[in-house]
N, CA, C and O atoms as CSV, one atom per row, in Angstrom:
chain,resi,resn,atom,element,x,y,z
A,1,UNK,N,N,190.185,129.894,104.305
A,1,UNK,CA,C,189.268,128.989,103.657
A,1,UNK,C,C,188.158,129.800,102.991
A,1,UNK,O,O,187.782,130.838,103.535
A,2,UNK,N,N,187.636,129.405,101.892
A,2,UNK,CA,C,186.735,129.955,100.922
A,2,UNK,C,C,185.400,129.448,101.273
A,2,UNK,O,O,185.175,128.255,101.474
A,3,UNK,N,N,184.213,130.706,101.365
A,3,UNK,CA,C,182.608,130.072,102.065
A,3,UNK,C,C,182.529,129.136,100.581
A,3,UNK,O,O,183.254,129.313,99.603
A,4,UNK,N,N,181.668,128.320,100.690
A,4,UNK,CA,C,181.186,127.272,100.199
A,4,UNK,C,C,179.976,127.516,99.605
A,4,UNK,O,O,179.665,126.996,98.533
A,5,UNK,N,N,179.199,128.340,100.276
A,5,UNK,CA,C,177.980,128.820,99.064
A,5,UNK,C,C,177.474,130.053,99.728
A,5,UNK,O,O,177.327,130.216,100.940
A,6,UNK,N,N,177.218,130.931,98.736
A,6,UNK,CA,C,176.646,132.374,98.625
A,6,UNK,C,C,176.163,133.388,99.754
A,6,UNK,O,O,174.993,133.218,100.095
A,7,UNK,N,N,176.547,133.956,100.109
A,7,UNK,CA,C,175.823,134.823,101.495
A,7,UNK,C,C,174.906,135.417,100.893
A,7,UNK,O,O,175.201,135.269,99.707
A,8,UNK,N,N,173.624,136.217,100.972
A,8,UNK,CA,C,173.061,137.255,100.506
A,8,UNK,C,C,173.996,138.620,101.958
A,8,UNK,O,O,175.026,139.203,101.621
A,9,UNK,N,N,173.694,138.733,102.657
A,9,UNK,CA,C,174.057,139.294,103.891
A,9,UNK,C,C,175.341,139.539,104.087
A,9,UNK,O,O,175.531,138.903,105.124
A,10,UNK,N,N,176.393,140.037,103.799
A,10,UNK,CA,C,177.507,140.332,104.052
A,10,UNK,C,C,178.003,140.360,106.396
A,10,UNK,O,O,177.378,140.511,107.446
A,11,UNK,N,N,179.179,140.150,106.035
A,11,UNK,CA,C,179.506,140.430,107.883
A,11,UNK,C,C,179.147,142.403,108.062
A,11,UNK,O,O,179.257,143.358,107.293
A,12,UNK,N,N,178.746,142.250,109.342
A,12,UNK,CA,C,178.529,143.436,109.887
A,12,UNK,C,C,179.760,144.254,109.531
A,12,UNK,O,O,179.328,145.388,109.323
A,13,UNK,N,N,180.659,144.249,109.413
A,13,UNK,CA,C,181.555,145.225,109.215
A,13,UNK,C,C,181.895,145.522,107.473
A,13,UNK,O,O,182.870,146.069,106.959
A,14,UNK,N,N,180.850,145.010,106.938
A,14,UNK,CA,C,180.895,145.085,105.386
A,14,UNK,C,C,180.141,146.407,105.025
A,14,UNK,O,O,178.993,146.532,105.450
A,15,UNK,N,N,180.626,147.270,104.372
A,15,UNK,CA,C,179.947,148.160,103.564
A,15,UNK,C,C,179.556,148.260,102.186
A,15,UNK,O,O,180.428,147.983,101.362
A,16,UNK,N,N,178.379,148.612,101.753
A,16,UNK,CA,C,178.164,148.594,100.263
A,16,UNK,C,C,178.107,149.602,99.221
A,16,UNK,O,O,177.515,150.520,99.789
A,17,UNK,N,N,178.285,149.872,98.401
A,17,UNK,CA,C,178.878,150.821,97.986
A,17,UNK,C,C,178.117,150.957,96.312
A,17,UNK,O,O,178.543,150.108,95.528
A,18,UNK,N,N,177.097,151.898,95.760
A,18,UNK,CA,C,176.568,151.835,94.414
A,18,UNK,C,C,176.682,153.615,93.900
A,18,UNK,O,O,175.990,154.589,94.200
A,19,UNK,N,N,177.986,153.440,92.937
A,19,UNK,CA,C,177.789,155.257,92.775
A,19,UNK,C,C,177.702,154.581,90.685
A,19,UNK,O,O,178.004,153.568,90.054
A,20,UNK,N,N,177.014,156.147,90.373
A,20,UNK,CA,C,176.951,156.006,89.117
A,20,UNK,C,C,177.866,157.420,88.556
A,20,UNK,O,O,178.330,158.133,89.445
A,21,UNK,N,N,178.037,157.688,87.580
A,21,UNK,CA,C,178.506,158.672,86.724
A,21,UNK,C,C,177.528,159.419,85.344
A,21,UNK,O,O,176.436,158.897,85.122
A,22,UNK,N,N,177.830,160.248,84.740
A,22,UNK,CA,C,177.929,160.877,83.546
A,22,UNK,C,C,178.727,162.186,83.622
A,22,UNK,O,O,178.922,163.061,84.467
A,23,UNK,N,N,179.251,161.826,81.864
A,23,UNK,CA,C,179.482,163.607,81.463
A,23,UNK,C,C,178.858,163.325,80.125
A,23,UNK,O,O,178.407,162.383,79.473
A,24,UNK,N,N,179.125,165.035,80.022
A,24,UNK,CA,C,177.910,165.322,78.737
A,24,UNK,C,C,179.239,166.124,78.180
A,24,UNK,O,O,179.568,167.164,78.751
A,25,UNK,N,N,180.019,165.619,77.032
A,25,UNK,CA,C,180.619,165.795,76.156
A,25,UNK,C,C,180.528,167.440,75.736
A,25,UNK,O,O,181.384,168.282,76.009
A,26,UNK,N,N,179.329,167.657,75.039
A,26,UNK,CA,C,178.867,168.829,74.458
A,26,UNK,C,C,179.172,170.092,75.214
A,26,UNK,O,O,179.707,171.143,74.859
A,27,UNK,N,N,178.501,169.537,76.762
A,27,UNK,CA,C,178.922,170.913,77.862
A,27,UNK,C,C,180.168,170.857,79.023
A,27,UNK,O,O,180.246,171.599,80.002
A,28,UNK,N,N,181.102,169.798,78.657
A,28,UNK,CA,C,181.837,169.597,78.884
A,28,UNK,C,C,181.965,169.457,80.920
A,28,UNK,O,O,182.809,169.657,81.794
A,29,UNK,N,N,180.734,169.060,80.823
A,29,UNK,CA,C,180.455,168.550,82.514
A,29,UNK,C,C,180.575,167.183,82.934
A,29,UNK,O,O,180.406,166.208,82.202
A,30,UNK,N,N,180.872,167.163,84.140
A,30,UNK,CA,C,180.861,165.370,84.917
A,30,UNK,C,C,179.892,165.402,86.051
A,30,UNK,O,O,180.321,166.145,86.934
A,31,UNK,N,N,179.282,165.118,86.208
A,31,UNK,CA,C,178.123,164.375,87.779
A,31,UNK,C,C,178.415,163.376,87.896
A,31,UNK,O,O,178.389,162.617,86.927
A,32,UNK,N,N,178.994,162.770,89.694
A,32,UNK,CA,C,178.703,161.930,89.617
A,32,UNK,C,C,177.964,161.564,91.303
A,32,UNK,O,O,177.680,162.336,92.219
A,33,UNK,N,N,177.850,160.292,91.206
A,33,UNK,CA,C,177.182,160.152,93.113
A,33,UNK,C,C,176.217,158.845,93.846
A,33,UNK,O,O,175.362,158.213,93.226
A,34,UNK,N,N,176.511,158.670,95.003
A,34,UNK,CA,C,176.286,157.724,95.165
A,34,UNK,C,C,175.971,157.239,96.657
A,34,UNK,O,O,175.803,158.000,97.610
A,35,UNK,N,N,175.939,156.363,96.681
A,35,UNK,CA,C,175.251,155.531,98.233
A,35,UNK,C,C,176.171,154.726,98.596
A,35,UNK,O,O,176.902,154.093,97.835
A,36,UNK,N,N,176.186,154.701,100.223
A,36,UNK,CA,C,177.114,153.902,101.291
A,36,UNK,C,C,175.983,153.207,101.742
A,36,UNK,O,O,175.193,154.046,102.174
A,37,UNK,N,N,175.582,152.212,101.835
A,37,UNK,CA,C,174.774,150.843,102.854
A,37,UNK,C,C,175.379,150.324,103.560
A,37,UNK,O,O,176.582,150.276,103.303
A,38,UNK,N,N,174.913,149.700,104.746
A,38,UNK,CA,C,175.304,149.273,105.835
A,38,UNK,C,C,175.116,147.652,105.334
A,38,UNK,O,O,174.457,147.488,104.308
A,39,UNK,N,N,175.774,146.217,106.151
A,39,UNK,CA,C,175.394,145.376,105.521
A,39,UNK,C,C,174.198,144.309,105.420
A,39,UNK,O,O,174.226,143.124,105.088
A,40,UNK,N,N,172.959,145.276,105.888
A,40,UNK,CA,C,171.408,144.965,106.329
A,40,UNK,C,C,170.888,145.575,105.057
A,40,UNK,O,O,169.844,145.211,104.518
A,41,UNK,N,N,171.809,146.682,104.536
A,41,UNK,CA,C,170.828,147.456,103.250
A,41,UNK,C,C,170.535,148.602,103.800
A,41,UNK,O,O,169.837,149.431,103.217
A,42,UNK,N,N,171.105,148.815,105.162
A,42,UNK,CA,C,170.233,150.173,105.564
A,42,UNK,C,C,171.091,151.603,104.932
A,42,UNK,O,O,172.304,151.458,104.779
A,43,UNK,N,N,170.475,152.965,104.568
A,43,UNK,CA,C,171.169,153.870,103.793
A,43,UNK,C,C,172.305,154.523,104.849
A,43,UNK,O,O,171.737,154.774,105.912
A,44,UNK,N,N,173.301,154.769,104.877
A,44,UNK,CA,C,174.606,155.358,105.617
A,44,UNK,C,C,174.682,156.846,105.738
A,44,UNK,O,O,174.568,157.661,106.653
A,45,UNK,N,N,175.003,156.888,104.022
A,45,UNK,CA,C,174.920,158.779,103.136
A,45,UNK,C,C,175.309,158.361,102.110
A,45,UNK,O,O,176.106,157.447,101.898
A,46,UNK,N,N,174.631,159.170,101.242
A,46,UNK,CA,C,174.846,159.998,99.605
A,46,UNK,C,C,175.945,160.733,99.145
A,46,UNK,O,O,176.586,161.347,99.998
A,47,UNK,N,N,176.095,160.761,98.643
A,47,UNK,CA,C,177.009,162.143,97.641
A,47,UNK,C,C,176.973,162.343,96.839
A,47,UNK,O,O,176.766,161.413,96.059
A,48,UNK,N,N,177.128,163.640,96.322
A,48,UNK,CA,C,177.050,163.916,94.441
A,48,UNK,C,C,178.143,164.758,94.593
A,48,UNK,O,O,178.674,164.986,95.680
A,49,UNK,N,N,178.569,165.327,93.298
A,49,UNK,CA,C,179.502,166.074,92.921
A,49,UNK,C,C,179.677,166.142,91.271
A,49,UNK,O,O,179.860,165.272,90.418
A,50,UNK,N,N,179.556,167.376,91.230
A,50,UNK,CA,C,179.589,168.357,89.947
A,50,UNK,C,C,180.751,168.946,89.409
A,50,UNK,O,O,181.423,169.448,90.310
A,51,UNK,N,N,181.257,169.083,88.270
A,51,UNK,CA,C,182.154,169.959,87.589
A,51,UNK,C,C,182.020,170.285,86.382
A,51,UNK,O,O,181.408,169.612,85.553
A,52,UNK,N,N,182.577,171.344,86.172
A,52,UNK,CA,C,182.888,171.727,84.770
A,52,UNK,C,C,184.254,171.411,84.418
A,52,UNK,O,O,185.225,171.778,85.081
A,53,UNK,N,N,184.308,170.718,83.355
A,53,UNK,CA,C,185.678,170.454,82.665
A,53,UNK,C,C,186.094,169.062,83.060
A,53,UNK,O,O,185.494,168.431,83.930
A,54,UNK,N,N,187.266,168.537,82.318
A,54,UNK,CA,C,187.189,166.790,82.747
A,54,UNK,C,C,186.519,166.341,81.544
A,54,UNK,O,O,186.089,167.059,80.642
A,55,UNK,N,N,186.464,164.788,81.643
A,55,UNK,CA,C,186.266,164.089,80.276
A,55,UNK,C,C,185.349,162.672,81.313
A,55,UNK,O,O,185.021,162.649,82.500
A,56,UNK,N,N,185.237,161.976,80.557
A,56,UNK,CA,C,184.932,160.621,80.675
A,56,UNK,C,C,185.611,160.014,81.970
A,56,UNK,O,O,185.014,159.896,83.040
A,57,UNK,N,N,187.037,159.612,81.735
A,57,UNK,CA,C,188.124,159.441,82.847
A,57,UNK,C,C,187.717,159.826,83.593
A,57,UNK,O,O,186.909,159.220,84.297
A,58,UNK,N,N,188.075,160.966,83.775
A,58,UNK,CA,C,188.200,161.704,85.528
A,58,UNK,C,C,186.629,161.566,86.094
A,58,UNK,O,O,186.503,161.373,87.303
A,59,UNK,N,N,185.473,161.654,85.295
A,59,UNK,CA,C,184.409,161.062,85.979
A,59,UNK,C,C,184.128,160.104,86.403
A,59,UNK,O,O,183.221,159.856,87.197
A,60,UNK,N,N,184.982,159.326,85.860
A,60,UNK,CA,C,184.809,157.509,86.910
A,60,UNK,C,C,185.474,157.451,87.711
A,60,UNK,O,O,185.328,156.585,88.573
A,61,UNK,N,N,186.851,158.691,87.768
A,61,UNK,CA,C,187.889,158.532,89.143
A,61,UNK,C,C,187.466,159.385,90.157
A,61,UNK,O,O,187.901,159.427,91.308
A,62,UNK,N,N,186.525,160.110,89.620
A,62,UNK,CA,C,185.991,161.036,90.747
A,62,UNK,C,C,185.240,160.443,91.746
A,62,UNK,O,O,185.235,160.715,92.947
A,63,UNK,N,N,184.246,159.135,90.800
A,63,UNK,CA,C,183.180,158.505,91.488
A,63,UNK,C,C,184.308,157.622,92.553
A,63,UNK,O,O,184.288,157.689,93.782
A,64,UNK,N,N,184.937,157.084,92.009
A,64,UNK,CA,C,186.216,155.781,92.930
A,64,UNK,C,C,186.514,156.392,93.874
A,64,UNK,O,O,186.434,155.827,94.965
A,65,UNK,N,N,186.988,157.831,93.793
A,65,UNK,CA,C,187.903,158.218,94.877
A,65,UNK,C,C,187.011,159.076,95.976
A,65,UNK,O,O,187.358,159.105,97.157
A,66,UNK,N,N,185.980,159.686,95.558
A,66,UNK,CA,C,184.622,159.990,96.640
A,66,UNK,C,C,184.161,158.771,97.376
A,66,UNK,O,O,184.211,158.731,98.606
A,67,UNK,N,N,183.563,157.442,96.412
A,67,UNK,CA,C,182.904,156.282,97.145
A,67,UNK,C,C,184.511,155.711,97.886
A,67,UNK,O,O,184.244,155.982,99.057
A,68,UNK,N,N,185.668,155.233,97.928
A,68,UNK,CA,C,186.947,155.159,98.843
A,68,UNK,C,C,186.555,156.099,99.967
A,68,UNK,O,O,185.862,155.573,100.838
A,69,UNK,N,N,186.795,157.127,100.096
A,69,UNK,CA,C,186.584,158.570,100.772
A,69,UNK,C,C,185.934,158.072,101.987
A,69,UNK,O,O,186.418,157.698,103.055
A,70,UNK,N,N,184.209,158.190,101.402
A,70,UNK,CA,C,182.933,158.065,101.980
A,70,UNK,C,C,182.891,156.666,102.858
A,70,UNK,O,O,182.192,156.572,103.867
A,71,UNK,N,N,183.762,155.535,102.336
A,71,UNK,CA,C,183.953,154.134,103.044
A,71,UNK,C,C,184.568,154.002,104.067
A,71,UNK,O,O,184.378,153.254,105.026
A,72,UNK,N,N,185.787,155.201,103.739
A,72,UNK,CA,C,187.132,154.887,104.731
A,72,UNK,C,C,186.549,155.797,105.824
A,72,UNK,O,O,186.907,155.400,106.932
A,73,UNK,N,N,185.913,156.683,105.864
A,73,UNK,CA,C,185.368,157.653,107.326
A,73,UNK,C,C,184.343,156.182,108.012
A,73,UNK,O,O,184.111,155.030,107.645
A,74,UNK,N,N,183.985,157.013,109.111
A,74,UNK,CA,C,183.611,155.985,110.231
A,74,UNK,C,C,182.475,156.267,110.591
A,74,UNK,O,O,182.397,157.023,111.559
A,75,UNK,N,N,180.973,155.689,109.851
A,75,UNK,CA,C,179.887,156.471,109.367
A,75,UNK,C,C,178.877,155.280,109.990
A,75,UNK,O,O,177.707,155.238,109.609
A,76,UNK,N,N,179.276,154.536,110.745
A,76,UNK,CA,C,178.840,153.296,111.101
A,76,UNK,C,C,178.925,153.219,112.639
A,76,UNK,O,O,178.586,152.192,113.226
C-alpha cells in the first residue's frame, strides 16, 4: 500500500545520499563527492575523488558508483 501523504522523515533504515560532480574540459579533469545522512539529517561521511582523464560520463558514474559504495557499507 502507498503512504497517503508526504513524510518529511524517512524510516530509520533510510539513507540519504547528495553527491555533486564537475570536469573541466580544458584540463581534462573530473571531481567529484559527496554526503551519506542518516534519516534525522545527521552527517554519516563524505567523499571526494579526483582524476585526470575521463569526460563528462564517467564523472557522473564515478559519483553513482562511490555514493552505491558508501550506502551499501554499514556506516550506521
Amino acid at each position: 500500500m502507498y503512504p497517503t501523504h508526504w513524510s518529511r522523515l524517512p524510516s530509520d533504515s533510510t539513507l540519504k545520499l547528495n553527491a555533486g560532480v564537475s570536469f573541466l574540459e580544458s584540463y581534462h579533469c573530473l571531481d567529484t563527492g559527496g554526503v551519506v545522512c542518516n534519516h534525522g539529517g545527521g552527517w554519516i561521511v563524505g567523499f571526494s575523488y579526483y582524476e585526470v582523464g575521463g569526460d563528462a560520463l564517467l564523472a557522473e558514474l564515478c559519483a553513482i558508483q562511490m555514493s552505491l559504495d558508501f550506502c551499501h557499507k554499514d556506516y550506521y
